[in-house]
C-alpha positions in Angstrom: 100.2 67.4 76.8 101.6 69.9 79.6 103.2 73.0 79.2 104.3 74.6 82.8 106.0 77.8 82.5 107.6 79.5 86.1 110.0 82.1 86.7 107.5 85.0 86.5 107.4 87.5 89.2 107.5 91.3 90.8 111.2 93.6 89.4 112.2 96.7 89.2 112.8 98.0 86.1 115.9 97.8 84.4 115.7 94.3 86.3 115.9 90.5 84.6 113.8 87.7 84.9 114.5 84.1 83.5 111.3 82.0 82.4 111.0 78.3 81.7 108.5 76.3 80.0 108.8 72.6 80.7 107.1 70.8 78.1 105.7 67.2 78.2 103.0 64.8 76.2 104.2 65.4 72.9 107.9 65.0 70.8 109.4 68.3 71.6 111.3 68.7 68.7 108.4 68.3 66.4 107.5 71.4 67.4 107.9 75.3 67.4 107.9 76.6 71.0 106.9 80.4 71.4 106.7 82.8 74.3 103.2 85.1 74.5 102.5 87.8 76.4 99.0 89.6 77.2 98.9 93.0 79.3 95.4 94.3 80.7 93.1 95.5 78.1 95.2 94.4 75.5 95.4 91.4 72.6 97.9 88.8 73.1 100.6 89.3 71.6 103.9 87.0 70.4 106.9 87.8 72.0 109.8 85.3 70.8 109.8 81.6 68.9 112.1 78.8 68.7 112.6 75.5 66.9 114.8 73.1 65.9 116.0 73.2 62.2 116.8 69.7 61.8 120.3 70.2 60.1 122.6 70.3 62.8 122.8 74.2 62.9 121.5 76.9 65.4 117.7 76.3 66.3 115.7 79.2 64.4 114.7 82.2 66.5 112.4 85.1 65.6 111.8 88.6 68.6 109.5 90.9 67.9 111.2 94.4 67.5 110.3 95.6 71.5 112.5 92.8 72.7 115.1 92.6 70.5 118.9 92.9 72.3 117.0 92.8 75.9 115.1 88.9 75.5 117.0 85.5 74.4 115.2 82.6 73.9 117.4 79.4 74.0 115.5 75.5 74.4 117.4 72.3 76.3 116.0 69.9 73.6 117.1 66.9 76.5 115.0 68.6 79.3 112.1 69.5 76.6 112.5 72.9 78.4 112.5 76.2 76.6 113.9 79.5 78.3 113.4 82.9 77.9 115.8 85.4 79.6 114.7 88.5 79.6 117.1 91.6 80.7 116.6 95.7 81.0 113.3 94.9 81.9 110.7 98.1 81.1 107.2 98.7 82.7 105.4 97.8 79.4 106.7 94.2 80.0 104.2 93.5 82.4 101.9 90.8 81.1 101.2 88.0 81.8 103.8 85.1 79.8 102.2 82.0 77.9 104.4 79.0 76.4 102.4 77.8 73.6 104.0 75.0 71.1 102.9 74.5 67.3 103.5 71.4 65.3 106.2 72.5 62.1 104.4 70.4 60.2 103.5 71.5 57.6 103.4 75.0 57.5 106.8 75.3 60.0 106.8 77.8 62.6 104.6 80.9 62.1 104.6 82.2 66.1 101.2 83.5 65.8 98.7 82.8 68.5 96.4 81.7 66.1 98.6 78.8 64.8 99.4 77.2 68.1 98.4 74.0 69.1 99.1 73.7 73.1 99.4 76.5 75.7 100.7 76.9 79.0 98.3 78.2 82.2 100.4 81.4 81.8 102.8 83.3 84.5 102.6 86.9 85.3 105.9 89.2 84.7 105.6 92.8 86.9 107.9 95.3 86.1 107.9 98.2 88.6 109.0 101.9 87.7 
């Protein structure tokens, strides 16, 4: 099982960033994919989640409230490749990003860091004043 996550990096703020996690070693759409973060000196923290619903209709998505109408998370179920775009960019975004997946079965997604099963080495996001 791999999870490789790139497109981290140095911007100013105000600035965007997209990040990928390519996924491999495991059926991607069994699974809930979720974006982390951890700043210095702080816990880590979920960010945004995505899964397939199996019915045809829009995956299911959840933001936490700092990165709501700035972040989209979108996945390319035929690359096994989640994204996260994140625009208007602010200082406190600087972490460093972890994919992490966890199996929807049984208890679906619950994007807690806790509840995932496979995580990614992590890539670092500066945001510059």
């Amino acid at each position: 099982v791999q999870l490789v996550e790139s497109g981290g990096g140095l911007v100013q703020a105000g600035g965007s960033l997209r990040l990928s996690c390519a996924a491999s070693g495991f059926t991607f759409d069994d699974y809930a994919i979720g974006w982390f973060r951890q700043a210095p000196g702080k816990e880590r923290e979920a960010v945004s989640c995505i899964h397939d619903t199996g019915s045809g209709t829009d995956d299911r998505t959840y933001y936490t409230d700092s990165v709501k109408g700035r972040f989209t998370i979108s996945r390319d179920s035929a690359k096994s490749t989640v994204y996260l775009q994140m625009n208007s960019l602010k200082p406190e975004d600087t972490a460093v990003y972890y994919c992490a997946a966890e199996h929807l079965i049984p208890y679906g997604s619950t994007c807690r860091a806790g509840g995932m099963d496979y995580w990614g080495e992590g890539t670092l996001v500066t945001v510059s004043s």
